[in-house]
N, C-alpha and C positions, 0 to 999 in steps of 0.2 A: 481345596480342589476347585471351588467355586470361582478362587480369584484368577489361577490359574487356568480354568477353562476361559474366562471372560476376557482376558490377557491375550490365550491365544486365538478366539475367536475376533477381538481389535486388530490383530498384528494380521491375520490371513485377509479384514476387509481394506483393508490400507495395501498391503501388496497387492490383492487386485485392482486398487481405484488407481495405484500406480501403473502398472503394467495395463491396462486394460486399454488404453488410446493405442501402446505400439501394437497389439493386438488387430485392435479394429483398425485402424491404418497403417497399412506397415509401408514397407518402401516402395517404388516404385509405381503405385499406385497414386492417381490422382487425386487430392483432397476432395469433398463434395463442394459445393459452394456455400451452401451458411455456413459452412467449419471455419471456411479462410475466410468470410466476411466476421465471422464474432474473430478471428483473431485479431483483423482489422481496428473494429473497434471497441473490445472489450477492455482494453488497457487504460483507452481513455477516460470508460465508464467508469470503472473504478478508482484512477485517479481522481476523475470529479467527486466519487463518492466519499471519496478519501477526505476533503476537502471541506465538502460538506460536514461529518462527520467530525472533524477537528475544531469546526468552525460553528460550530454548532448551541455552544454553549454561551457564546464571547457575548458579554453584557458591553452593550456602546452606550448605555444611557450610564453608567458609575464610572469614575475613573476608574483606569487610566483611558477609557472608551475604545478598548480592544488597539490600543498601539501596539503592545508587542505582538498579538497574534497580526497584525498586516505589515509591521516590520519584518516580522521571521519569515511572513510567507512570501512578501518580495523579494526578498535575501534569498529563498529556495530559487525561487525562478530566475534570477538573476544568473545564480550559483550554476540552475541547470543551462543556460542558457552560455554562461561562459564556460564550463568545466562539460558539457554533456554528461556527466559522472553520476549517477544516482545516489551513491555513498556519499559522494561530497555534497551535494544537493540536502541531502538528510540531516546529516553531519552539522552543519552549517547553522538550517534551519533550527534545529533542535540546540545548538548549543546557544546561538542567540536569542533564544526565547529564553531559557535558562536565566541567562544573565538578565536580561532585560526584566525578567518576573520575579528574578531573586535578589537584585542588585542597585538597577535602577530605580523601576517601578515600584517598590515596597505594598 
């Protein structure tokens, strides 16, 4: 009964955190202005964060001194830059680090 209460007490806070923006802004109605400013640049921040976060760990002082993580990740922007494609961008990045950490670089 426990697990089941706690199951659907998850499922009812997740359909509100869903439903709850068309809610407070529905249609016709004007956005406020920090709403459409974080949409602006929240995407970035995250991406950078993102970035951060992957890059974080990469030891430059041992070999291979972080080549495939700045291989893969100019292969990412490359990737987005020619494809605008996010999947391929990812796709890309991720499969070349792969190889290159499993393959190349030993």
């Amino acid at each position: 009964m426990h697990s089941a209460l706690l199951v659907a007490a998850m499922a009812l806070g997740t359909i509100l955190l869903r439903f709850l923006p068309f809610l407070i802004f529905r249609r016709g109605r004007a956005l406020p202005r920090y709403i459409a400013y974080l949409g602006e640049v929240l995407s970035q921040a995250i991406i950078a964060m993102l970035v951060v976060y992957c890059l974080r760990e990469t030891d430059v002082l041992r070999a291979p001194h972080g080549l495939p993580e700045l291989i893969a990740a100019a292969a990412v922007v490359v990737a987005q830059v020619w494809r605008r494609n996010a999947l391929v961008s990812i796709l890309t990045g991720t499969v070349l680090y792969m190889v290159l950490t499993q393959v190349i670089f030993l």
